[in-house]
SEPAGU-659388 format. One record per residue: x, y, z of N, C-alpha, C in turn. Coordinates in steps of 0.001 Angstrom, whole numbers, plus 500000, padded with zeros to 6 digits. Layout:
XYZXYZXYZ
...
END
This chain:
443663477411308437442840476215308609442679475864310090
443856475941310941443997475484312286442654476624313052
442694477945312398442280478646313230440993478549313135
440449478099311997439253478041311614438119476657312497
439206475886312713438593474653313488438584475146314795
439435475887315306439330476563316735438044477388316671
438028478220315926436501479070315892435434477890315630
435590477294314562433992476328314602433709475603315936
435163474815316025434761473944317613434127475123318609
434888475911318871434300476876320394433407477090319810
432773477796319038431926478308319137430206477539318796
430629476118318318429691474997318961429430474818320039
430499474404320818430580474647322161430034475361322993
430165476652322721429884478091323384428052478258323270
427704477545321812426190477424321978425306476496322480
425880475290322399425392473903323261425632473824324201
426561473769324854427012473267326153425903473824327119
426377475645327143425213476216328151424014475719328054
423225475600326676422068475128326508421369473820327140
422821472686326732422409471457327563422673471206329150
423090472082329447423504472371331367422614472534331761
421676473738331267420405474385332443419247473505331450
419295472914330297417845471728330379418292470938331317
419326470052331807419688468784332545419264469123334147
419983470325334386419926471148335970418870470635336780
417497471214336042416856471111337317416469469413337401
416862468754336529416606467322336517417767466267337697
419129466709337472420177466173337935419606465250338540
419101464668339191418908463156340464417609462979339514
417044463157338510415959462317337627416125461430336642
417474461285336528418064460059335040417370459094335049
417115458322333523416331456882334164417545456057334169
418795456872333923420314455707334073421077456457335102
422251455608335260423462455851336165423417457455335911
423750458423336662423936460260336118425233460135334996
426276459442335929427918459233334947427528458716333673
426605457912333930426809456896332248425732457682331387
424694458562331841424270459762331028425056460692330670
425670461358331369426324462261331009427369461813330045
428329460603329980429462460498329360428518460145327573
427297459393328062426595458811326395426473460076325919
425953461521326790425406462617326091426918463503325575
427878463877326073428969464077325993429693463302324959
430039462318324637429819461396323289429468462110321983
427908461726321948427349462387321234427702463807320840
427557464872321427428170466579321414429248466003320802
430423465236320951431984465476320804431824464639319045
431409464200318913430950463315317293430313464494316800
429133465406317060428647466256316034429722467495315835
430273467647316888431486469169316893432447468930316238
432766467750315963433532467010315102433331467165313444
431829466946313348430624466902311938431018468379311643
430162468950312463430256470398312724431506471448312381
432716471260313075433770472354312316434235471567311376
434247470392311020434822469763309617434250470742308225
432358470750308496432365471727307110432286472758307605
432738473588309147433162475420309118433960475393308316
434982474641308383436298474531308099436965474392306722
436376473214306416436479472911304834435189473762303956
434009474618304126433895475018303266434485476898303564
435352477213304131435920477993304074434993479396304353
433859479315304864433110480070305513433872481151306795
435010481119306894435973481674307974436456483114306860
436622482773306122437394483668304767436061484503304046
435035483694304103433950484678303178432845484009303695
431418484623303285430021484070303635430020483529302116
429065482444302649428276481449301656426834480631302093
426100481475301525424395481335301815424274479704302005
425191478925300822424685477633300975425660476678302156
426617477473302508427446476901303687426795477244304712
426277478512304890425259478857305824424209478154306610
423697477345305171422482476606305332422999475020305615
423969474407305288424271473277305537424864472809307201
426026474407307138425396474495309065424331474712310025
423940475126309251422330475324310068421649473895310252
421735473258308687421362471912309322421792471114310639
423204470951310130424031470059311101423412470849312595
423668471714312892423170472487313865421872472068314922
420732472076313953419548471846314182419124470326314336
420051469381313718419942468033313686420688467421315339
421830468484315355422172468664317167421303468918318251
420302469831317659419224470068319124418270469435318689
417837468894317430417013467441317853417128466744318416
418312465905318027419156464626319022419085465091320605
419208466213320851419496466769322347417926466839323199
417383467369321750415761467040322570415166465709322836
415591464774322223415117463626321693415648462743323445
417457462822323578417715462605324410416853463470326030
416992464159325827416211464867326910415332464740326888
414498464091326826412812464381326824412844462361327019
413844461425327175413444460042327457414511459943328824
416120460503328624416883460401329485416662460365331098
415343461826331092414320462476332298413726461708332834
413608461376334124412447460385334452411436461842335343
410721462222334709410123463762335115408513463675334280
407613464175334511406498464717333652406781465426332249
406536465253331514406627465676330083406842466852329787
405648467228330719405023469022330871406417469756331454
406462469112332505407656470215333100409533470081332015
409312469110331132410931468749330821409954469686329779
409000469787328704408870471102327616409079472278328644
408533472629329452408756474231330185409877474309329932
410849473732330513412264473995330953413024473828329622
412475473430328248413197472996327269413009474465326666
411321475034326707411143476424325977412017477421326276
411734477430327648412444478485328590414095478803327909
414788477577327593416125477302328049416082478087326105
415751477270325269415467477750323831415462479250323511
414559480115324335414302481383324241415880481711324904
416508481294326034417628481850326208418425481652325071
418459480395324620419801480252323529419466481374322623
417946481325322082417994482280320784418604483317321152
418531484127322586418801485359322802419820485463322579
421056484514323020422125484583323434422530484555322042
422362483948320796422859483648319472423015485298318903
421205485900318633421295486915318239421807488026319061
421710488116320734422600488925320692423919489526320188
424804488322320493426219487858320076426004488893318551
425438488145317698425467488972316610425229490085316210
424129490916316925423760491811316673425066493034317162
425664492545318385426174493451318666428022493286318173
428201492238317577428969491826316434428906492830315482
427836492746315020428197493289313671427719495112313272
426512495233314680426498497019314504426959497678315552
427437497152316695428085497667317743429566497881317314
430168496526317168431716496637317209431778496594315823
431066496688314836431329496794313420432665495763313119
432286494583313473433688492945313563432978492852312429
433984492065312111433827490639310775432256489863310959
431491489706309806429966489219310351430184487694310126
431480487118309967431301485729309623431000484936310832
430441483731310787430503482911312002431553482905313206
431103482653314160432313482556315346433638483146315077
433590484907315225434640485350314933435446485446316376
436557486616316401437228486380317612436201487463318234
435866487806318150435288489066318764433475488200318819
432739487321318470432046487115318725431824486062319765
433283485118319433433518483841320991433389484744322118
433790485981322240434230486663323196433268487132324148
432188487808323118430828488027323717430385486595324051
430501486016323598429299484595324050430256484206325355
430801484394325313431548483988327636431423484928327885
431130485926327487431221487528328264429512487248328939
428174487124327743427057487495327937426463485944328727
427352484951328594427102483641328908427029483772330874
428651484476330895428697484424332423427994485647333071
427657486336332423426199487490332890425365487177333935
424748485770332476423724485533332822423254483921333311
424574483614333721424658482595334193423703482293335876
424379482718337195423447483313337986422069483353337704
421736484679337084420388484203337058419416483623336542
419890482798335470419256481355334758419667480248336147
420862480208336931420768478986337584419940479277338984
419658480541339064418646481073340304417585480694339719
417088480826338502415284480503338213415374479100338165
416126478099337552416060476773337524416215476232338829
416783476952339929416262475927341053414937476522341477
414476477613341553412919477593341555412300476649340888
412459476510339356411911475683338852411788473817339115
412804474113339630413409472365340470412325472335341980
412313473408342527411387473542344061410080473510343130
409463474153342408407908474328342058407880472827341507
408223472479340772408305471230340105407405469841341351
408491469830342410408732469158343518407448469712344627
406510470556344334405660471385345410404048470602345165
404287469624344216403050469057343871402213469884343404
402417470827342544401650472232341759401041471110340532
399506471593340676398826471132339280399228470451338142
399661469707337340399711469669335867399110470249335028
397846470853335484397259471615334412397524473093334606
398621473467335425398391474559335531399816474997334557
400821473940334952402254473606334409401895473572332277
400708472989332586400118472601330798400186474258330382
399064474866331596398922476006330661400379477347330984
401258477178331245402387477938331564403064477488330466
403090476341330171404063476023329464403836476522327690
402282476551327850401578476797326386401354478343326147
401322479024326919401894480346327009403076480689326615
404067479820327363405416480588326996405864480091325689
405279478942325030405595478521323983405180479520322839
403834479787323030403455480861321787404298482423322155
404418482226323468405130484241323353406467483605322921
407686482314322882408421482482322322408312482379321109
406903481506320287407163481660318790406626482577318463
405848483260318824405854484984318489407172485522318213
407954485587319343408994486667319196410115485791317964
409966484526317523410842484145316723410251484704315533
408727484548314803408464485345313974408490486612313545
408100487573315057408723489019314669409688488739314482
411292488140314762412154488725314326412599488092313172
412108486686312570412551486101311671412129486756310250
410538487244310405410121487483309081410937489134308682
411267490078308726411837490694308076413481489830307487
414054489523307818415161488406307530414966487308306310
413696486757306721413325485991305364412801486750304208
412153487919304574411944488681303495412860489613302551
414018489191302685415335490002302687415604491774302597
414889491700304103414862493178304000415739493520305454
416346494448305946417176494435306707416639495050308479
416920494298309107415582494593310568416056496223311582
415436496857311522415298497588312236416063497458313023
416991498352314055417866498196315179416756498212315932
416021499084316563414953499346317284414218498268317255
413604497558316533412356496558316322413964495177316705
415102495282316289416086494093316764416136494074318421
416367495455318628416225495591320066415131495193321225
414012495786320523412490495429320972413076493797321233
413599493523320657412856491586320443413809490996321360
414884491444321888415724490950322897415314491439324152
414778492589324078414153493234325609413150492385325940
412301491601324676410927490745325349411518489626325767
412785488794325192413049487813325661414132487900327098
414104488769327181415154489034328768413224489342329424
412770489577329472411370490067329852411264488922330301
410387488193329238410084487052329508410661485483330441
412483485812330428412988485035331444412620485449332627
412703486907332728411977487789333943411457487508334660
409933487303333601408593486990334290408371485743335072
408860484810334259409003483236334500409752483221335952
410618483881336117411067483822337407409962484227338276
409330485021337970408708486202338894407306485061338698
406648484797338550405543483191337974406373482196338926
407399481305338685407583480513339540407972480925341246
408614481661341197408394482334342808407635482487343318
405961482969342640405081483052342684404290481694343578
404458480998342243403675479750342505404700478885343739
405699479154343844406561478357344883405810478784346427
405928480670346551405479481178347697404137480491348204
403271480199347016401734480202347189401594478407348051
402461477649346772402418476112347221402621476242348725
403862477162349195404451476988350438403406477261351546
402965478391351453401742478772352439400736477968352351
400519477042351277399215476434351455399844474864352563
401077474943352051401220473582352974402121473701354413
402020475200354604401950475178355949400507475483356712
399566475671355983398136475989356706398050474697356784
397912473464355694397732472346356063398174471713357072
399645471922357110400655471171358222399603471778359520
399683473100359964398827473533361022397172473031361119
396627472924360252395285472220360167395410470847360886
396634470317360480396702468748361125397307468687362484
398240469587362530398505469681363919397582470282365114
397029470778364904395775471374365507394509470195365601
394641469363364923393837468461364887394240467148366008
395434466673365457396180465923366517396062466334367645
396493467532368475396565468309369876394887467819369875
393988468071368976392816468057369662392540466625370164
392744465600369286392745464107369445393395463467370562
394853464239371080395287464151372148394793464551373697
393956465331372817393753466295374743392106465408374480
391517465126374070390828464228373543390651462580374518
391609462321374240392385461427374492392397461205376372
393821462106376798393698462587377915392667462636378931
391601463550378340390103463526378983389428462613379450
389813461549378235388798460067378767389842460061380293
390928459450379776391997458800380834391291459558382354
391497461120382179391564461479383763389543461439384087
388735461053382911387710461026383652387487459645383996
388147458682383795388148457115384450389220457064385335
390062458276386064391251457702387059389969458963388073
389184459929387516388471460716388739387134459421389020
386613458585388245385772457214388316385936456752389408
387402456241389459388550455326390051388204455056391373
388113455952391973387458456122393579385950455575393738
385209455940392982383986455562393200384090454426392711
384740453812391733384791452095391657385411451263392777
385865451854393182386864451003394439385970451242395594
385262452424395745384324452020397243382807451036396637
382338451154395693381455449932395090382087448805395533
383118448460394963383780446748395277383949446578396872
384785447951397740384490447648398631383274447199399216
382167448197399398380858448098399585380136446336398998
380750445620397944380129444522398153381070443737398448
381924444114398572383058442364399387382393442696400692
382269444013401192382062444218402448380527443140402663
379773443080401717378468442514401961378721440905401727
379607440565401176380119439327400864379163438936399474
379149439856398527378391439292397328379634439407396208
380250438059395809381071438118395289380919437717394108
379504437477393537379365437459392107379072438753391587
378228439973392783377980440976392063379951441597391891
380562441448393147381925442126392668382498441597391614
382342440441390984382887439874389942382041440163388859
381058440735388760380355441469387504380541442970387350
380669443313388503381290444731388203382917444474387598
383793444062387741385092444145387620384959443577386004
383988442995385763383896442571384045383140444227383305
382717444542384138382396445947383523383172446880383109
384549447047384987385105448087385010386030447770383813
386596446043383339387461446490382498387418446372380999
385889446369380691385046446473379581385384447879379131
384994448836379705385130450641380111386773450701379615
387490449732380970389178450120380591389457450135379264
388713449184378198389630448627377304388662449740375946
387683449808376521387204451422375412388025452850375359
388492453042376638389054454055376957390371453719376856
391122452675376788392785452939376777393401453191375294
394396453919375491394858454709374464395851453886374102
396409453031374756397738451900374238399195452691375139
400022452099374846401395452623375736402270452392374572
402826453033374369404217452751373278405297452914373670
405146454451374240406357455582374661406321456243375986
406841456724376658406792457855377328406284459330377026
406521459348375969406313460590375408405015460517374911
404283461692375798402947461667375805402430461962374090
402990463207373664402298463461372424402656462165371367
403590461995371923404235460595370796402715459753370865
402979458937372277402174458229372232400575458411372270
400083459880372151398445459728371647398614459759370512
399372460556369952399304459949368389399336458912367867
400145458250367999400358456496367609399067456170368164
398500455902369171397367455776370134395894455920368998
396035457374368745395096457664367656395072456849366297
395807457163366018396377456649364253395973454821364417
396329454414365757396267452754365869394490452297365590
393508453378366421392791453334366370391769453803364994
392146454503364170392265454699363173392401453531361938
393709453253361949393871451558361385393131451014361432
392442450735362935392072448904363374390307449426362455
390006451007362575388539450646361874389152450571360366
389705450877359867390189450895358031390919449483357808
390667448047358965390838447264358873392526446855358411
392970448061359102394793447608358759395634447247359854
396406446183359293396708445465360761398799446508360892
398468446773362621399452447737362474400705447295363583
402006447451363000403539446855364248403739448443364007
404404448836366078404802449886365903406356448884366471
407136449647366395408273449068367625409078451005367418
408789451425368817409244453296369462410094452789370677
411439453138369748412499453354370943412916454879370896
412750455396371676412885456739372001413062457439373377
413733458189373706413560459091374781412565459655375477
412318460150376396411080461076376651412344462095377623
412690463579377176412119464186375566412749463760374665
411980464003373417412717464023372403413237465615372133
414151465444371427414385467291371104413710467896369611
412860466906369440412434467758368280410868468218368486
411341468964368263410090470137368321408675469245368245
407755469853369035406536469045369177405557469290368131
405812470397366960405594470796366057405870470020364703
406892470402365036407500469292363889407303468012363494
407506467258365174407222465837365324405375465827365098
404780466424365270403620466201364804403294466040363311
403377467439362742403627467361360919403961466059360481
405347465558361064406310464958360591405392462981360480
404904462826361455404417461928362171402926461215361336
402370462673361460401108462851360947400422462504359723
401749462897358677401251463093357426401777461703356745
403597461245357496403541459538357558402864458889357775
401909458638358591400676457736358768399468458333357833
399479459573357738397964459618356789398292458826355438
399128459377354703399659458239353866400070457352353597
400447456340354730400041454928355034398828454122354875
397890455408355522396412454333355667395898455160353944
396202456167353623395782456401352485395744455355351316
397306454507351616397546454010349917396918452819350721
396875452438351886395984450934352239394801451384352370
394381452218351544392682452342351851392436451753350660
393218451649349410392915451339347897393342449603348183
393800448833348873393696447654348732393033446490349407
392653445374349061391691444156349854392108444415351387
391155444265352080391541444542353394392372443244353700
392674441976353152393575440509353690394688441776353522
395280442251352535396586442921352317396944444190353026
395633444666353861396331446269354729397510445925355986
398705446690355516398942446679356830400271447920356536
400630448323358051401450449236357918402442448509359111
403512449510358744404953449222360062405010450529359661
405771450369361530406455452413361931407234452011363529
408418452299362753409773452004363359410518453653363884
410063454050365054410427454881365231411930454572366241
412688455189366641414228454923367550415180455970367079
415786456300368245417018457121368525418536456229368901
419330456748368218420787456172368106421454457931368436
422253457656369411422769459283369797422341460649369604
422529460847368582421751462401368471420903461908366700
420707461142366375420083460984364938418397460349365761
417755460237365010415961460413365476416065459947363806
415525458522363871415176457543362570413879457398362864
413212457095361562411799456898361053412089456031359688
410796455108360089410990453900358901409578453412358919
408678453902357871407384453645357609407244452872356050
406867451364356411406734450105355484404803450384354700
404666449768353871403553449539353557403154449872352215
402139448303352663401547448050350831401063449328349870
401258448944348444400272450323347422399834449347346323
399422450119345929399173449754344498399987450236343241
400450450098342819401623450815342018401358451650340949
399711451190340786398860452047339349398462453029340140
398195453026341280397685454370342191398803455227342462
400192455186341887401197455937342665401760456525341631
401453457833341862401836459107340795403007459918341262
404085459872339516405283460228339968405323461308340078
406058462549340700406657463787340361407861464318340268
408721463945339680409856463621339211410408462240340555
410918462572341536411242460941342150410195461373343408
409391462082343477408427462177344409406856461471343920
406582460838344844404814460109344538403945461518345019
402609461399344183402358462719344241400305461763345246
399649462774345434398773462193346130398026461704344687
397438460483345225396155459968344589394464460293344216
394449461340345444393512462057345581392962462904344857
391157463044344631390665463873343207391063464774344159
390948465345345175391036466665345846392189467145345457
393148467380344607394480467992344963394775469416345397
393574470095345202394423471364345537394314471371347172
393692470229348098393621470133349123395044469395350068
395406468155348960395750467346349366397796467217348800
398124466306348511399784466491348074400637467207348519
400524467928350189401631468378350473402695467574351923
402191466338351731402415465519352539404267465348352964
404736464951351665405629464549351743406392465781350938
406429466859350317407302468071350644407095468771352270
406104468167353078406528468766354225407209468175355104
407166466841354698408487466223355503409592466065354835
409930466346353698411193466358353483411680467919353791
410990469305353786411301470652354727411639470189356240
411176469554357184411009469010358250412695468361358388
412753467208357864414120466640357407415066467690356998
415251468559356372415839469608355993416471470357357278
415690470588357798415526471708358542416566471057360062
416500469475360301416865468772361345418532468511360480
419003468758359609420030468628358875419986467349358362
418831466668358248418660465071357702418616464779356323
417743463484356262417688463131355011416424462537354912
415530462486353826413934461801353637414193461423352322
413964460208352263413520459257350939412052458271350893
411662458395349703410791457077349721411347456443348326
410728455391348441411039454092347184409892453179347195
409969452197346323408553451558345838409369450053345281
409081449271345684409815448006345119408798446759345554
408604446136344384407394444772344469406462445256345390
405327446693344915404397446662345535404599447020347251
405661447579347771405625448085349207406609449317349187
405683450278349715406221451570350003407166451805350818
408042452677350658409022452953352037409281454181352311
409104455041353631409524455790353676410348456050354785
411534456604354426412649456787355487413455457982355563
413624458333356857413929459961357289415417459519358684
415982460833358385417594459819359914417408461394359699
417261461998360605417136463758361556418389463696362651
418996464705362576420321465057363658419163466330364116
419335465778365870418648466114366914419781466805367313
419388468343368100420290468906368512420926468787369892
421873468690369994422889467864370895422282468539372429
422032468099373985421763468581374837422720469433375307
422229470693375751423034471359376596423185471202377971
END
């Protein structure tokens, strides 16, 4: 009896657990609760059905002999477990729908594999006992479990990066509706000889585990895919904008040095009429010259030239999209971060500033950008209004608003790469209608 509850428990265990690890995985930081107080409610639950569960392995004595109808009453209990598990998973998620089914199919086709393997090679390989969770079948399931552990948790963080890359929904719709019919395909090939009580082919048993190791395959080889592709498109972008900025800057520049090469010829004019003593015409020129000044000045923030045409730009930018703008830039001149970077980084914070204040009454536009250095950390703190019906989730990322998407949404995976890369940190949040986004970068120490 003792031993029999040891086989039912593990080998519940041995089939859920893995199952509910790599659905949760690529979610981990998406709970709509505390992670602890999910995990312990979901853990709960499992420890009450494993409970349900080897009570009738156990008591109907299915350890000692098969019984079609004990068979079937575990199967229930079983199946009433990965309802509840779907049920929980699919509200627990704060994620797109689309991507928690991918990752639910995906994870499904592994369990099946992993079930019928176990058995198959149970019962015509090692010619064991064919009853449920024998000793020789727990054995395989940690044997084939830690296999293939690795590379189920290698595709699920792909799947966690593609997820996060602002990739289509409709493209996620149709991946997901694919893999759904090639896995209920392969459950019908292998189910219907079984229901027909006829006994399956080793070869045609085999076939059907090679498609589902295939098919985890592919899915890897598909999301890598689509990860590589997202990536290159949002570094052409990042370069599209930086290339744009440099131009706005040198832009910029141009005016400045063609009103300081002016400069001379304004100053012998004024001379030339004080010299004549006409001091209303010198006092109408000087309403001119600083008519001109105030078209042409770019603003002062910083020292740092690229810093400050950008801000310079972007201000000017605002004031026509009618948004009223506070910078406050405490910073160095240099900074140590790359002029590359700091552009991207800079760039795509303010485009999406004036973006989500382009959707509201102009009384309500306004932005803040709090740039400053504290020792070697380089902080960024960009405030500002949205609309909250305009702000699309992707799992805890806002995704763009824009009909353009295959143009647009790589805003903020390129500053959180950016952040990455400086050993930092990038968050945004959304609370009563005002956006936040905030980044703290470790600048590399001077030599």
């Amino acid at each position: 009896m003792l031993l029999a509850v040891l086989h039912g428990l593990c080998g519940f265990y041995l089939q859920i657990l893995p199952c509910s690890f790599f659905c949760l995985y690529p979610f981990y930081d998406s709970f709509r609760y505390p992670r602890k107080r999910v995990l312990t409610a979901v853990g709960a639950a499992l420890g009450i059905l494993s409970v349900i569960f080897t009570y009738f392995y156990a008591t109907q004595d299915i350890y000692a002999n098969e019984n079609t109808d004990s068979y079937l009453l575990l199967n229930i209990i079983f199946l009433l477990t990965l309802e509840m598990l779907l049920g929980a998973y699919l509200f627990l998620i704060k994620a797109q729908i689309v991507h928690k089914l991918f990752i639910f199919i995906l994870v499904a086709n592994y369990g099946f594999l992993m079930t019928e393997a176990v058995s198959y090679t149970t019962e015509y390989i090692l010619n064991a006992a064919a009853y449920m969770y024998s000793d020789s079948a727990l054995i395989l399931h940690v044997l084939f479990n830690a296999i293939l552990l690795y590379p189920m948790m290698d595709l699920l963080r792909h799947a966690r990066k593609a997820f996060r890359s602002g990739i289509d929904s409709c493209i996620w719709k149709n991946l997901t509706l694919v893999l759904g019919i090639f896995f209920a395909g392969l459950l019908i090939f292998y189910e219907i000889p079984h229901s027909a009580g006829m006994d399956a082919d080793h070869i045609l048993t085999l076939f059907s585990k090679a498609m589902e190791l295939m098919l985890i395959f592919l899915c890897s080889i598909v999301l890598r895919t689509l990860e590589l592709a997202q990536e290159q498109a949002a570094k052409r972008h990042a370069l599209e904008a930086a290339v744009e900025n440099y131009r706005l800057m040198a832009k910029t520049t141009n005016k400045v040095r063609e009103v300081r090469h002016e400069m001379n010829h304004h100053i012998a004019a004024l001379s030339l009429l004080m010299r004549d003593q006409d001091y209303e015409g010198a006092e109408n020129y000087l309403k001119k010259m600083a008519l001109i000044s105030s078209e042409t000045s770019s603003g002062y923030y910083t020292q740092h030239m690229l810093l400050n045409s950008m801000l310079s730009e972007y201000k000017k930018q605002a004031e026509a999209k009618q948004v009223q703008v506070k910078y406050v830039i405490l910073v160095p001149n240099p900074v140590a971060m790359e002029d590359m970077d700091l552009c991207q980084f800079l760039s795509n914070l303010l485009d999406n500033a004036l973006e989500a204040n382009s959707h509201l009454n102009a009384a309500d536009r306004k932005l803040s950008l709090t740039i400053r250095q504290s020792g070697n950390f380089l902080y960024f703190l960009c405030e500002n209004p949205c609309d909250p019906a305009r702000l699309h989730l992707m799992g805890n990322t806002p995704g763009t608003s824009k009909s353009d998407k295959r143009n647009h949404g790589y805003g903020i995976p390129i500053m959180k790469r950016i952040a990455e890369k400086y050993n930092g940190a990038f968050r945004v949040s959304t609370q009563d209608g005002l956006f936040t986004a905030a980044a703290n970068l470790c600048m590399p120490a001077e030599k």
